[in-house]
N, C-alpha and C positions, 0 to 999 in steps of 0.2 A: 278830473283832468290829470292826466300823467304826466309828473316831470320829468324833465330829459335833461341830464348835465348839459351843461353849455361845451358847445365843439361836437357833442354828439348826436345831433337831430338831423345831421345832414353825413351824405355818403359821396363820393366824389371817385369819379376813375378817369382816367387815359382813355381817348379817344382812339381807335386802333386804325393801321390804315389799311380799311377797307372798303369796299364800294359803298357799304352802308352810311361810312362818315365822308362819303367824296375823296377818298385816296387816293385813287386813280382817276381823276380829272384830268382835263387840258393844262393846268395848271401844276401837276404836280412835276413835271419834268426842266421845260429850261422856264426860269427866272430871269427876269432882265436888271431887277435887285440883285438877285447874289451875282449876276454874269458884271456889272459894274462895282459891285466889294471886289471880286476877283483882281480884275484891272486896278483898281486900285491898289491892292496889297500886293500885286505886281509893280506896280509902279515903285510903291516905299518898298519895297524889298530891294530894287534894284540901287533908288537916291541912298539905301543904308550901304550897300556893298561897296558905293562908290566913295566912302570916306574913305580917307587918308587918315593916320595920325604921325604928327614928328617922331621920330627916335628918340626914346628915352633919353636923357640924361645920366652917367653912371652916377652909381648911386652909392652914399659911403656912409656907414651906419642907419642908412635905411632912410637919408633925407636928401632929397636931389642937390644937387652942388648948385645947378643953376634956379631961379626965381623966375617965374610968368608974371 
């Protein structure tokens, strides 16, 4: 029997995208998963743009005059 360090008995690659691993399927073009992440990180992109924040406080020695 041959020993084989451990980690080393097996060999592993990248699937590459080609006809032979199904690359180019029906599938590989529109998503209805990623077409709804899209819309959604449309959507928080937009609820993010739409904050406001109050105007600072001036500031004197580097601590706001006023308290939240």
């Amino acid at each position: 029997m041959v020993k084989v360090p451990m980690g080393l008995d097996y060999s592993y690659s990248q699937p590459s995208a080609s006809e032979e691993y199904g690359g180019y399927t029906a599938d590989s073009g529109y998503s209805e998963t990623e077409d709804l992440i899209r819309q959604d990180q449309a959507e928080i992109d937009t609820q993010r743009a739409a904050v406001q924040y109050p105007p600072q406080p001036e500031v004197e020695f580097g601590f706001p005059q006023t308290c939240y």
